[in-house]
C-alpha positions in Angstrom: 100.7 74.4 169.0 101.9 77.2 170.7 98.9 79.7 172.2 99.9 83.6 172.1 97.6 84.7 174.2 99.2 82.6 177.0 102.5 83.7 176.3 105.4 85.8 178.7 105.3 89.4 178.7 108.7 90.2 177.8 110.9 91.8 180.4 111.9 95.0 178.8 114.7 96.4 179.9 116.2 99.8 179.2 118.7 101.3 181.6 118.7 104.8 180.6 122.2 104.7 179.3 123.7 104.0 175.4 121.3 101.5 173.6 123.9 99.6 172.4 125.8 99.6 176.1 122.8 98.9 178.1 119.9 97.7 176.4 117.7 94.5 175.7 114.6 94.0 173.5 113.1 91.7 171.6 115.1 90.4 168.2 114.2 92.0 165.1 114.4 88.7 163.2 111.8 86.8 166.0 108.2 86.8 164.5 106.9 85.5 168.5 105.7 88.6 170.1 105.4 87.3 173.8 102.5 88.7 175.7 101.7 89.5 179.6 101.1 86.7 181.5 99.7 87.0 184.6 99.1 83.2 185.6 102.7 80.8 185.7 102.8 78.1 183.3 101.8 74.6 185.1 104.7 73.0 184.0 107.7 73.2 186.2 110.3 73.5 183.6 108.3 76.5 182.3 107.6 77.8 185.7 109.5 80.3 187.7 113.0 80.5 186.6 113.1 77.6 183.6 110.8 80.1 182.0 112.5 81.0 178.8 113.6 84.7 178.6 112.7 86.5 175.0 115.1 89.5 174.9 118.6 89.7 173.7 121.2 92.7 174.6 121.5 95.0 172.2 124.5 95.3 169.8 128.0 93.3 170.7 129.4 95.0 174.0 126.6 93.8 176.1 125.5 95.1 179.3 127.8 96.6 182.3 127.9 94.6 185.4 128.4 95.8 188.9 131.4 94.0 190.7 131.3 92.9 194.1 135.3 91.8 195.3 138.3 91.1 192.9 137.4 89.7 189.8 140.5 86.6 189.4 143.5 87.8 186.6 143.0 84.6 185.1 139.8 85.9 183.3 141.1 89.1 181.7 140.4 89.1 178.3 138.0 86.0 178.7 134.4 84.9 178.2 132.2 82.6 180.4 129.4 81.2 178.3 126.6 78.7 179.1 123.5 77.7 177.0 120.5 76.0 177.6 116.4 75.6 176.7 114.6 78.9 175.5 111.6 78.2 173.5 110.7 80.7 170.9 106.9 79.4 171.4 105.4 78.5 174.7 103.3 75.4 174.6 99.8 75.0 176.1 99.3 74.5 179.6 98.4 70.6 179.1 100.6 69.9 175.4 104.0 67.7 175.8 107.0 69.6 177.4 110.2 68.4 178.8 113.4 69.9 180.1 115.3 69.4 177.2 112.9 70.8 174.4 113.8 74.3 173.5 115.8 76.3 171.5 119.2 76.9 172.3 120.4 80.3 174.1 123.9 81.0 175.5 124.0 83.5 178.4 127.6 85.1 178.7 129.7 87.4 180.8 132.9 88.8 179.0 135.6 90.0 180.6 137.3 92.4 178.1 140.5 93.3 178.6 142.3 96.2 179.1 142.1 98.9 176.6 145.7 99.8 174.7 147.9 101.8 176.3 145.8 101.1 180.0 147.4 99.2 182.7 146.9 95.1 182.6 146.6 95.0 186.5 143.9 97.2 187.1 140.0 96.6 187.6 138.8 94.0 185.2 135.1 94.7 184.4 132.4 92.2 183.4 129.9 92.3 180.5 127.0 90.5 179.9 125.7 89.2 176.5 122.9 86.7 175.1 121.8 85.3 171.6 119.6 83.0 170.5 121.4 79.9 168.1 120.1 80.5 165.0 120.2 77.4 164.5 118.3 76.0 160.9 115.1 74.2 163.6 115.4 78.3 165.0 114.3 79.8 161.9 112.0 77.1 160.9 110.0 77.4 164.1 110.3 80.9 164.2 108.8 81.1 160.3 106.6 78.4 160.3 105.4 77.3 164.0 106.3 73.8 166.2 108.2 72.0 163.9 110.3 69.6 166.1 109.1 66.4 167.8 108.8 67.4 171.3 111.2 65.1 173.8 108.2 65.4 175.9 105.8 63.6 174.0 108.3 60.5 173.3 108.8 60.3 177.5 105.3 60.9 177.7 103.2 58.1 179.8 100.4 60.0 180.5 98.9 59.8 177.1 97.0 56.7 174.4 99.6 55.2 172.1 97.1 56.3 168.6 97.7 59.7 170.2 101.3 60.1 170.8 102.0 58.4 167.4 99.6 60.5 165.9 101.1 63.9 167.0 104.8 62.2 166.4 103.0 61.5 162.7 101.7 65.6 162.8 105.5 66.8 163.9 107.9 64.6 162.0 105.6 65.8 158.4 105.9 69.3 159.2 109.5 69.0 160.2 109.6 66.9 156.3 107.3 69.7 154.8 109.8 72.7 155.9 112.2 71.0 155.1 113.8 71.1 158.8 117.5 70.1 157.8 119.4 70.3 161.4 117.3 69.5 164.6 120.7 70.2 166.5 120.1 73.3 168.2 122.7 74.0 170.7 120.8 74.2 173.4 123.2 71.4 175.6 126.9 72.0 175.5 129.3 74.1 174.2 133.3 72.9 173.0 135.8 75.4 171.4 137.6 73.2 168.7 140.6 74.3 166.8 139.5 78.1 166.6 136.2 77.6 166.9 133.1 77.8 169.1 130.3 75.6 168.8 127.1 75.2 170.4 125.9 71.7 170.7 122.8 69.2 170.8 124.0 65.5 170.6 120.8 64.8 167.6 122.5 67.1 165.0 125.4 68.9 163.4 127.0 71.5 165.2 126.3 75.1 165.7 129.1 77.3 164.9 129.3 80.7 167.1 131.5 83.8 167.3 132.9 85.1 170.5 132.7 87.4 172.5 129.5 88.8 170.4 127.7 85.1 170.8 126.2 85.6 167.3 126.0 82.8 165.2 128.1 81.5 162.4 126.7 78.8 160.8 126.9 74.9 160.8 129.7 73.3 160.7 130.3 69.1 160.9 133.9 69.1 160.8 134.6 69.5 157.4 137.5 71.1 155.6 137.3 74.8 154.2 135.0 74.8 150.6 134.1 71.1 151.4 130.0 71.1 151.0 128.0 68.3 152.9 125.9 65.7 151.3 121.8 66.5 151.3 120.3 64.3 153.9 116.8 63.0 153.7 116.4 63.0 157.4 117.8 65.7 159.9 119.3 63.1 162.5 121.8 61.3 159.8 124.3 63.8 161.2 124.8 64.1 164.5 127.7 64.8 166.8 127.4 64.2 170.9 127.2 67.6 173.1 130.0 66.1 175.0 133.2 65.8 172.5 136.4 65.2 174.3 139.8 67.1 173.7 143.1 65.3 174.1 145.1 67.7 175.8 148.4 66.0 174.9 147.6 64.8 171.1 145.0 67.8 170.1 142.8 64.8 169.2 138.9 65.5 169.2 136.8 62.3 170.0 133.3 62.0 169.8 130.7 59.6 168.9 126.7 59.7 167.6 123.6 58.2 168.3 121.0 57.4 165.3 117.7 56.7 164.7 118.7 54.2 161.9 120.7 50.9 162.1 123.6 50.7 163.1 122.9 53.5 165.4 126.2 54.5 166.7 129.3 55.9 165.3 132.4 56.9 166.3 134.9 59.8 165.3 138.4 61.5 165.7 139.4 64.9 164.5 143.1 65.4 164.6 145.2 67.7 165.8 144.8 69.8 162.4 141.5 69.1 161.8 141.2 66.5 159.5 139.0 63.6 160.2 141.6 60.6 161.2 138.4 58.6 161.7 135.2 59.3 160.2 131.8 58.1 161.6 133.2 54.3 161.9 130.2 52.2 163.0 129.9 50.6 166.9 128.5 47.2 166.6 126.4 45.8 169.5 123.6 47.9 169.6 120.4 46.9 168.2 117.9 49.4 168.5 118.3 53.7 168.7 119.9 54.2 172.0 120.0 57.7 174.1 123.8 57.8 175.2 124.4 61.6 176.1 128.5 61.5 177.0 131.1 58.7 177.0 134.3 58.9 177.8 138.3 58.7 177.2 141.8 57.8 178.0 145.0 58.2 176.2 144.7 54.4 175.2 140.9 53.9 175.3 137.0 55.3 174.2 134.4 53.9 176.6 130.6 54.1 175.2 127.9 54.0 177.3 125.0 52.0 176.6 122.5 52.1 179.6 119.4 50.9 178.1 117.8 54.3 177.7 116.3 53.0 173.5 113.8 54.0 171.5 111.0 50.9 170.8 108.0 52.5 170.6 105.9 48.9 170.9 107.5 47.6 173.2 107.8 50.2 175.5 104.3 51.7 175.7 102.7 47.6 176.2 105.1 48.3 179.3 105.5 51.5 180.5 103.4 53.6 178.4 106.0 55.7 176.8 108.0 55.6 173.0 111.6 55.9 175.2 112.3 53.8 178.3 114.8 53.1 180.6 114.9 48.9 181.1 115.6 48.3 184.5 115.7 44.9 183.7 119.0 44.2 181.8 122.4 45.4 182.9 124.5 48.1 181.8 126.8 48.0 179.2 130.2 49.4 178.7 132.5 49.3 175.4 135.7 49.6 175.3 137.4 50.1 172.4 140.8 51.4 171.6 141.3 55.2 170.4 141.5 54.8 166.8 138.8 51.8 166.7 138.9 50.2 163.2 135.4 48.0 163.0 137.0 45.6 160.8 140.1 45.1 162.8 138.9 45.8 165.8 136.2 44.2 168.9 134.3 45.5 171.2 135.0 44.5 174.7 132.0 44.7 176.6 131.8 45.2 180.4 128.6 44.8 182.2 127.1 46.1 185.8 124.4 46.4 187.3 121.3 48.1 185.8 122.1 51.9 185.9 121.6 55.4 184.0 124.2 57.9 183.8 123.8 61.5 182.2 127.7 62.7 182.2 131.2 61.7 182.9 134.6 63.3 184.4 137.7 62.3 184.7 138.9 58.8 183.2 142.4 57.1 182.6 144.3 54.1 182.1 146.0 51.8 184.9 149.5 50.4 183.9 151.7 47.4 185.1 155.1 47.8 185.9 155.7 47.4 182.1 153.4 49.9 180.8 151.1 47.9 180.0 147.3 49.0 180.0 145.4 46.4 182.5 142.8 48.1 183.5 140.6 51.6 182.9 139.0 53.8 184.9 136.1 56.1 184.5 134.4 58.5 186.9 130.6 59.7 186.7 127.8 60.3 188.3 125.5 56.9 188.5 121.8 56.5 189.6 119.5 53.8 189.7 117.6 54.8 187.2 116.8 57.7 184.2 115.7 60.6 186.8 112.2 60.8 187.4 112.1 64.5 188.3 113.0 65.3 184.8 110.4 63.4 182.9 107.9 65.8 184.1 105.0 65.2 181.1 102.1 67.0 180.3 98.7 67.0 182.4 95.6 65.4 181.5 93.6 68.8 182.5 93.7 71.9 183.9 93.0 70.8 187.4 95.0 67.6 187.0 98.7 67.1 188.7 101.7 66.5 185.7 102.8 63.2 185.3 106.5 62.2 185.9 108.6 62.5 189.0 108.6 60.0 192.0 105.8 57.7 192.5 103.4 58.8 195.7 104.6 55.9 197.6 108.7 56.7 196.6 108.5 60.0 197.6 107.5 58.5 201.1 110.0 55.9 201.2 113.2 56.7 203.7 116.2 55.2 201.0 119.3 54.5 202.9 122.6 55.7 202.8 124.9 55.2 199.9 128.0 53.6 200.0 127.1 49.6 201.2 126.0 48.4 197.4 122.5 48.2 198.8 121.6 49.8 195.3 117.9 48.8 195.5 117.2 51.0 198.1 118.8 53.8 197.7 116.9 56.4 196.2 116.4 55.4 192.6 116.8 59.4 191.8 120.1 60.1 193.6 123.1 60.7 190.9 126.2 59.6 193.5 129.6 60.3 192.1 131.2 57.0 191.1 134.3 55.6 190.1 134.1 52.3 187.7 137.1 50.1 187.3 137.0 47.9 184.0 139.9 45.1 184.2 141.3 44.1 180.9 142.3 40.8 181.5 139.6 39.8 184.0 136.8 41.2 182.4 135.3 42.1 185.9 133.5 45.8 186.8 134.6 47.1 189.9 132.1 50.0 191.4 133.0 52.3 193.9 130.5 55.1 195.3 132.4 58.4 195.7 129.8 60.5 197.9 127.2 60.0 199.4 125.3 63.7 198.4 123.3 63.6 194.7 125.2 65.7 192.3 125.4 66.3 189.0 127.5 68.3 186.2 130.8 67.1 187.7 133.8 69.2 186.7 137.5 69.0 187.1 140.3 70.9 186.1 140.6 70.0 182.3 144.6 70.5 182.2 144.4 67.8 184.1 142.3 65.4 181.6 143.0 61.8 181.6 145.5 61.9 184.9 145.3 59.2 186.8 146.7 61.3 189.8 143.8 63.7 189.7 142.2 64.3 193.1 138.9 66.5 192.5 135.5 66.9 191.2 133.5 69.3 191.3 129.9 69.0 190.7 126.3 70.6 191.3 124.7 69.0 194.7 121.1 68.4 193.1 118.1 69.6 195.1 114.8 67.8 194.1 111.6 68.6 195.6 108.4 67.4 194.2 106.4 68.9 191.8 109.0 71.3 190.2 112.3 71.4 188.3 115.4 70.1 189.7 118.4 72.6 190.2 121.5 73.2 192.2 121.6 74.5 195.9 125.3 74.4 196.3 128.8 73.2 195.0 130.2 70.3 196.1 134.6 69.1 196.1 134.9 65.4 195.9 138.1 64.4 197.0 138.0 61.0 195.0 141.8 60.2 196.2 140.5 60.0 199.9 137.8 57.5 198.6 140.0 55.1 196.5 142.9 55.3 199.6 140.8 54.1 201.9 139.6 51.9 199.8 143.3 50.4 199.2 143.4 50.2 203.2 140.2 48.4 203.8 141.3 45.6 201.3 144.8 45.6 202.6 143.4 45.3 206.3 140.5 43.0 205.1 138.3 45.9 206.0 135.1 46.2 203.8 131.9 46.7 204.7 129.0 46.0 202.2 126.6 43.6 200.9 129.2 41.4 198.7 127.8 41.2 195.1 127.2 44.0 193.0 128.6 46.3 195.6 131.1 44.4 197.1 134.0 47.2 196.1 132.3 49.4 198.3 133.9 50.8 201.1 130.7 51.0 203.4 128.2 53.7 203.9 129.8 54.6 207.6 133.2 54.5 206.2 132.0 56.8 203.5 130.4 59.4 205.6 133.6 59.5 207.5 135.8 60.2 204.0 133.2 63.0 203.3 133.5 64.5 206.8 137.5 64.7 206.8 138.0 65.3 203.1 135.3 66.7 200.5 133.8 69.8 200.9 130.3 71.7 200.1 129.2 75.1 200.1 125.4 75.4 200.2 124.1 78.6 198.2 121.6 79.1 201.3 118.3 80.9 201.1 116.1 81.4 198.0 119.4 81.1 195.7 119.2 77.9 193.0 122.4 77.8 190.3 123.7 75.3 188.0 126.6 73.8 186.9 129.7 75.0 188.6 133.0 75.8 186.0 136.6 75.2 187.0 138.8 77.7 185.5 143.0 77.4 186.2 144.9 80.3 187.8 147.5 82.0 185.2 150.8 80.0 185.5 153.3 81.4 188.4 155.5 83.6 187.5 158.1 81.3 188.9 157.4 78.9 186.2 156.2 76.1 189.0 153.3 73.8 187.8 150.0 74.8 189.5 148.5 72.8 192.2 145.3 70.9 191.1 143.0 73.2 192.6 144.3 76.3 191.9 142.2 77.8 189.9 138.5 78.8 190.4 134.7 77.9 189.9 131.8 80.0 188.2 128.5 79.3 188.7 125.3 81.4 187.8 122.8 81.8 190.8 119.2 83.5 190.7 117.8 84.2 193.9 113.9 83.1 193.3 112.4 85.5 196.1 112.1 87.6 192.3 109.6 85.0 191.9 106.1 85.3 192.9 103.8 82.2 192.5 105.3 81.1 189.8 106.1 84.7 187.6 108.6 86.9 187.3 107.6 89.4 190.2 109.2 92.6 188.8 110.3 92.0 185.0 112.2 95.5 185.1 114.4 94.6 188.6 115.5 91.4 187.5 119.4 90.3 188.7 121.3 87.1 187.9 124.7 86.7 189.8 127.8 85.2 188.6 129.5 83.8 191.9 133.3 83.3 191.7 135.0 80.9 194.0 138.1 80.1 194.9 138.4 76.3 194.1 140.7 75.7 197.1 138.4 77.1 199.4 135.3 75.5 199.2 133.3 75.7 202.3 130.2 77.1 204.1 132.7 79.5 205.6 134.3 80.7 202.3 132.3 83.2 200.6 133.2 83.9 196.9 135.8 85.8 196.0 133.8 88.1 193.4 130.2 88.2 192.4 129.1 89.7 189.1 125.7 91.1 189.4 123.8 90.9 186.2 120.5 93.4 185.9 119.1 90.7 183.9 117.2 87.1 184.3 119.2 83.7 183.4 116.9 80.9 183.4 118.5 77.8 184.5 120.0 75.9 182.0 122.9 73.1 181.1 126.7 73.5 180.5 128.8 76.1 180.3 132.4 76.7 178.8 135.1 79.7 179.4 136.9 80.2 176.3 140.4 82.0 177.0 141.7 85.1 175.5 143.8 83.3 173.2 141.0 81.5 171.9 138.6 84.6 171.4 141.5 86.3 169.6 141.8 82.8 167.2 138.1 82.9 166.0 138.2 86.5 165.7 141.1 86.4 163.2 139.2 83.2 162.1 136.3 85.0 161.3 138.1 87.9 160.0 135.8 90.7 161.5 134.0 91.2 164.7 131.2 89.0 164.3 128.9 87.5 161.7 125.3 88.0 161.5 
């Protein structure tokens, strides 16, 4: 249970100006009154900045930003938005927490356009807004206290079995008893489909939102206009992934869920017009609840990730203590099933590799013969050894006791080698390497390829380029992990994955590779790697006391010549906080808080390239998950969807 006494004073901010142009306070509909705190929280994803913020700007135009450089055309008239964690009620200093618990919040910075009649090439300002999702778990824990089965107990190892099942036995009756009908909060992803936003949280249905006021609309699980859903007798019997993919070409929306009851995955389509062209078909092959957070697609194919990450509460605590696990011990699985999968006409065809855990996916395609043929698929993501340590960061046993979670004492003194040799058991088990996976058809075989040799995670690419096999970048968040706290990004990072698979296709040509044969033995060799990275990818490093997140690709305007864009042409967004505001743990001056958008130029990506505009934002974003710029055209296709402004 949360304890008020130990909770955040809030950082009340009023800047002297309009309320509704430059105010925040603390919702009128939150019963949580946060109070001073003047000892940090012991958990480190409730420490520092991953402590949630309880404000919200004030009316729907949000908060003027200063500008620092030129603001890109490309986002006149836009909105960027990201979301993550922000619990309503802080948890005691020893009770089960983890990174993911939390309700959802989106943090965003419009960029309005040009007033009628005012010229479309001048200045372009930047606004900044946040909400909370109000989502149906929102209001139930706001009304009636914790009513959600913390992610944090179920990873929990530090704790007796009778007790974990006994609190999982106090949470899933209260959630029963307020009749807690959604535990999707949106507090993962975000995806603007058809001509709407919605905030996602891959264990329930959909949050819809308006833009560019971020306030929220309701639920909605794909269903047509006046269709009414079924009543449910538990929350997690609809569910929709926080990572549905868009078919560019075909308008096609594909996504899959995971469930707590047999036969625990499904699969979806929404076409083009919204109707469901395939609706929740079951996956056969999985036999107990698994955790699969993305998957991914190409024109011809839907690959499903199952990695082992399941829900057996017996099993698992006899072994490791906790109710979830990732087992190391049996390989990964891959499925690959065609786009409009049919259960009863249609197998599975499994791929296998070794053991491995992957949070998110990029780009993905098909490979053709000289007939068109589909032989082989490819998929790009990043790969570690295991389910991070560093973010199953469980409660302590006591007030003086260290949390539980992270690397081992002896790991975090172990030197891991370099990646790129398929010497997978020892590289560091924590390290998230971009990776490309080739699955052939007609062999059956796994091909794995390490991409980089720097952790990263969040990978981005340009999304009009979806699905191309001639795509050439990803972008991603270089992870910095140190001990004892939450993991973040220090800097951006390019991938040139084309560099990677050419000299790839020259080593095998020449009889070239380097690695330890076996599970690795399509990779090109650590050296060989390092060398790629040196000519071809690129990093810039945010330096200093600065941590961000996820980094967003955004496409330039098309030219006015009508010539297709370069790749990279566009640029990346990223949110930065600069934790010298941080003192021991607290917010250091709540009044004189500032939160940066950085702007870069995608095709300049380097410790010499500074970005090309930085929003400065006179408020706090805590670190969070994904983000999503929705363009002008779709902010003016939910407002006429909405009919009005915005919806309370």
């Amino acid at each position: 249970m949360a304890i008020p006494s130990k909770e955040y004073h809030p950082e009340s901010h009023n800047d002297n100006k309009a309320q509704s142009q430059s105010e925040s306070r603390l919702p009128a509909d939150v019963r949580v009154k946060p109070e001073k705190r003047t000892v940090a929280h012991r958990h480190p994803y409730l420490s520092g900045n991953f402590y949630p913020v309880f404000e919200e700007t004030v009316g729907e135009d949000g908060i003027e930003c200063e500008v620092v450089g030129v603001i890109p055309e490309s986002l006149r008239g836009s909105q960027y938005i990201r979301t993550g964690p922000n619990s309503l009620r802080i948890p005691d200093e020893t009770a089960a927490h983890h990174f993911f618990d939390g309700e959802g919040m989106l943090h965003g910075v419009y960029f309005p356009p040009s007033a009628e009649g005012e010229d479309e090439t001048g200045h372009i300002r930047a606004r900044y807004m946040n909400r909370y999702v109000r989502s149906d778990s929102f209001h139930k824990a706001n009304k009636h206290g914790d009513v959600m089965l913390s992610v944090g107990l179920m990873m929990n190892g530090g704790r007796g079995l009778i007790k974990i099942l006994k609190q999982a036995a106090v949470s899933i009756f209260r959630s029963v008893v307020f009749r807690v009908t959604n535990i999707g909060n949106g507090n993962t992803a975000l995806a603007f489909i058809g001509h709407r936003l919605l905030a996602l949280h891959e264990a329930g249905v959909p949050i819809e939102t308006a833009v560019p006021s971020l306030a929220t609309v309701g639920e909605f699980y794909f269903e047509k206009e006046g269709q009414k859903r079924g009543k449910n007798l538990l929350p997690n019997q609809e569910a929709c992934t926080a990572h549905p993919k868009h078919d560019p070409n075909t308008g096609e929306t594909v996504f899959f869920s995971w469930r707590l009851l047999p036969p625990f995955a499904y699969y979806s389509v929404i076409a083009a017009d919204g109707s469901r062209a395939i609706w929740e078909e079951p996956i056969p092959g999985f036999t107990r609840p698994t955790m699969m957070h993305d998957f991914a697609i190409t024109p011809t194919y839907s690959i499903i990730l199952n990695l082992n990450y399941t829900l057996d509460p017996i099993k698992h605590y006899n072994k490791v203590k906790t109710l979830i696990s990732f087992d190391s011990t049996k390989p990964a699985r891959f499925g690959i099933i065609p786009r409009h999968f049919n259960g009863k006409r249609d197998k599975v065809r499994w791929f296998e590799t070794r053991s491995c855990h992957m949070f998110h996916t990029a780009n993905s395609w098909d490979e053709k013969d000289k007939d068109g043929n589909v032989v082989a698929v490819y998929m790009t993501a990043s790969r570690s050894e295991r389910f991070v340590s560093y973010i199953n960061m469980w409660e302590s046993k006591g007030e003086e006791q260290p949390f539980g979670g992270g690397k081992k004492p002896e790991e975090a003194r172990t030197q891991y080698v370099v990646p790129g040799d398929g010497d997978y058991a020892n590289q560091d088990p924590d390290g998230t390497y971009l990776s490309l996976f080739r699955f052939d058809l007609k062999t059956m075989e796994t091909q794995v390829t390490t991409l980089s040799t720097i952790s990263s995670e969040f990978p981005m690419i340009n999304w009009d380029w979806f699905m191309r096999p001639d795509l050439r970048y990803i972008y991603a968040a270089k992870m910095d992990i140190v001990p004892g706290t939450g993991m973040k990004s220090g800097g951006v990072l390019k991938v040139d994955i084309r560099a990677v698979m050419d000299k790839q296709q020259q080593l095998l040509k020449d009889g070239g590779l380097k690695n330890l044969g076996g599970d690795g033995q399509w990779e090109i060799g650590s050296r060989n790697l390092l060398q790629v990275e040196k000519e071809s990818h690129r990093m810039h490093l945010f330096e200093g006391s600065y941590g961000g997140n996820e980094a967003l690709f955004v496409p330039n305007l098309p030219r006015p010549d009508g010539k297709a864009l370069e790749e990279d042409e566009g640029h990346l967004l990223v949110y930065v906080y600069d934790e010298s505001q941080i003192e021991n743990g607290l917010v250091a001056n709540p009044d004189r808080q500032v939160t940066e958008l950085w702007i870069f130029d995608a095709k300049k990506i380097g410790q010499e390239h500074d970005p090309v505009a930085k929003v400065k934002i006179p408020r706090r974003v805590p670190y969070g998950f994904h983000g999503l710029h929705v363009t002008r055209k779709q902010i003016e296709l939910n407002q006429h969807h909405l009919n009005r402004p915005s919806v309370v």
